[in-house]
BALOBA-1460 file (C-alpha; in Angstrom, 3 decimals):
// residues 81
<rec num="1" residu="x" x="-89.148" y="191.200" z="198.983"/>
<rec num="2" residu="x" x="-85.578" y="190.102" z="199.058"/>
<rec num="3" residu="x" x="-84.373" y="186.574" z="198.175"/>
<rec num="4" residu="x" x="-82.429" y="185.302" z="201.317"/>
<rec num="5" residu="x" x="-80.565" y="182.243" z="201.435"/>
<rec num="6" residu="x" x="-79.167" y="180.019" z="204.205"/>
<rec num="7" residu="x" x="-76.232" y="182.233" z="205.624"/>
<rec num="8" residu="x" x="-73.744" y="179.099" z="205.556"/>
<rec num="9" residu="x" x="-73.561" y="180.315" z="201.498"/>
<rec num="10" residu="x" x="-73.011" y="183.885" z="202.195"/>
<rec num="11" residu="x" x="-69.774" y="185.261" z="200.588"/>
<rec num="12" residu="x" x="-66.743" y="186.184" z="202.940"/>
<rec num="13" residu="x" x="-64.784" y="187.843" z="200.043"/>
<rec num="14" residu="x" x="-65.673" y="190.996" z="201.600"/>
<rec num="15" residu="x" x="-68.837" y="191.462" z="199.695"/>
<rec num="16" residu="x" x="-71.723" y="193.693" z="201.201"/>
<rec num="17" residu="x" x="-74.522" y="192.121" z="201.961"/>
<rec num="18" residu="x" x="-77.781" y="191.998" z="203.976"/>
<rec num="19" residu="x" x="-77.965" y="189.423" z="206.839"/>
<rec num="20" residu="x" x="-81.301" y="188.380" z="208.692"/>
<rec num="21" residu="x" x="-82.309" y="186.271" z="211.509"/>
<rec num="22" residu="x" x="-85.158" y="184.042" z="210.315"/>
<rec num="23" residu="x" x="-88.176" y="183.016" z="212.891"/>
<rec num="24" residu="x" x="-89.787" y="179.822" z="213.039"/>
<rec num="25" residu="x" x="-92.521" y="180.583" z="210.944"/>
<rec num="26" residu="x" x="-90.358" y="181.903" z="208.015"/>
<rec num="27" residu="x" x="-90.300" y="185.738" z="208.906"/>
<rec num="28" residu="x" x="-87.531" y="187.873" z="209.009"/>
<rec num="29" residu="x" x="-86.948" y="188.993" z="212.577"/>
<rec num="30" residu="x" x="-83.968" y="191.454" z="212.501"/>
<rec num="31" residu="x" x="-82.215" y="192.260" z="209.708"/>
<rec num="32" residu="x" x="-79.288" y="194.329" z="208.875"/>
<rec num="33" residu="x" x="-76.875" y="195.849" z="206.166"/>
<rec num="34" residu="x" x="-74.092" y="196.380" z="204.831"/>
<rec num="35" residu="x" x="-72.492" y="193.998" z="206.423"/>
<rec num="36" residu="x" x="-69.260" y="191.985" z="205.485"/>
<rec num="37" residu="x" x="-66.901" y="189.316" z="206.445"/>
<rec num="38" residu="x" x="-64.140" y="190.287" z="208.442"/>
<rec num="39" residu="x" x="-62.030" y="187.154" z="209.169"/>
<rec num="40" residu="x" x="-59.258" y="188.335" z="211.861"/>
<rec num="41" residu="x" x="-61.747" y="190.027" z="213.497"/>
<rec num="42" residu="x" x="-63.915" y="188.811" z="216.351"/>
<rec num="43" residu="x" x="-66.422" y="189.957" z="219.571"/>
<rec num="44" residu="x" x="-65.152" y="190.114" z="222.651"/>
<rec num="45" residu="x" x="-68.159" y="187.512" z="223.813"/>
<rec num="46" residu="x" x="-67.406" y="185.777" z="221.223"/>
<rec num="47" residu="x" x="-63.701" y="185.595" z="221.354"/>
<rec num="48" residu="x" x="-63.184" y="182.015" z="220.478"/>
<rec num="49" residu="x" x="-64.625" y="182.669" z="217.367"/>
<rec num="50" residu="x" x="-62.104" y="183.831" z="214.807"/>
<rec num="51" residu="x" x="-64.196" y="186.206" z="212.115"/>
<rec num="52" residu="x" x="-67.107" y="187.669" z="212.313"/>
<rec num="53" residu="x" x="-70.253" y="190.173" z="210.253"/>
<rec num="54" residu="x" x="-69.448" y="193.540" z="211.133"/>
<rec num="55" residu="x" x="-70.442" y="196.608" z="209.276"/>
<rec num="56" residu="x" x="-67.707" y="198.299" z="206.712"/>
<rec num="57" residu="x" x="-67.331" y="200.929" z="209.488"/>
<rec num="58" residu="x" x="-67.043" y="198.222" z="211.898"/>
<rec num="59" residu="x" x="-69.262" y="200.085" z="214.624"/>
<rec num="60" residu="x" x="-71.120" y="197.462" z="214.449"/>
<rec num="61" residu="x" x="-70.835" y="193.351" z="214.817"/>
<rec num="62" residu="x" x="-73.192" y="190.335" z="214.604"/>
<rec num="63" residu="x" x="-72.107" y="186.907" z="215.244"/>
<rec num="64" residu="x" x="-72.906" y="183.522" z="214.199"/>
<rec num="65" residu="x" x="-72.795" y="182.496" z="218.033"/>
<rec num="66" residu="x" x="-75.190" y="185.471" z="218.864"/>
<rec num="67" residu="x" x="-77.657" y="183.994" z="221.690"/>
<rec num="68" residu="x" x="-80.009" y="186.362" z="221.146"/>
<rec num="69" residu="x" x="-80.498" y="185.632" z="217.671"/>
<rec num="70" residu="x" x="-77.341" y="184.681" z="215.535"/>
<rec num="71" residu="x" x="-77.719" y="185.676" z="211.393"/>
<rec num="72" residu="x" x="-79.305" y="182.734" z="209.863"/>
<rec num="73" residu="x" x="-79.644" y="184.481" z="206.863"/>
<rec num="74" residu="x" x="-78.246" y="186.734" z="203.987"/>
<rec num="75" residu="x" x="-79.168" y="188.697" z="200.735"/>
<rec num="76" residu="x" x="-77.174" y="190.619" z="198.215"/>
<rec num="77" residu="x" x="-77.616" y="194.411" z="198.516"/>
<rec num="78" residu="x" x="-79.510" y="194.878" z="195.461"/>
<rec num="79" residu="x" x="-81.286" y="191.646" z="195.291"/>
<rec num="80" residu="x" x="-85.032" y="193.338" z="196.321"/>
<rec num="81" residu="x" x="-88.083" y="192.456" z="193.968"/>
């Protein structure tokens, strides 16, 4: 099991790491990885957003303003127990 923590702590020093979305009842609903911190970056639905979690490869981006489930959550990549 990994050890998330609140995704307001994650790093955005362009460290990979795993971000989740956590459900009400403490489960991980969706989680993905490697993802990093790009900070000029953004989604064009989220454009007044300036930065945003996008994969090293960037093909793919998750937001913190995601309505259909923003990351609430990260781990480091080799933090499973």
């Amino acid at each position: 099991m990994r050890n998330y923590k609140p995704i307001e702590t994650a790093p955005k020093d362009g460290t990979h790491i795993i971000l989740a979305s956590m459900e009400d009842d403490g489960t991980i609903g969706e989680s993905f990885g490697p993802m990093m911190w790009f900070a000029e970056a953004n989604n064009p639905p989220f454009q007044h957003i300036n930065g945003i979690w996008m994969t090293p490869n960037k093909d793919m981006a998750w937001s913190i303003c995601d309505p259909d489930g923003a990351p609430t959550h990260w781990s480091k990549m080799d933090s499973v127990q």
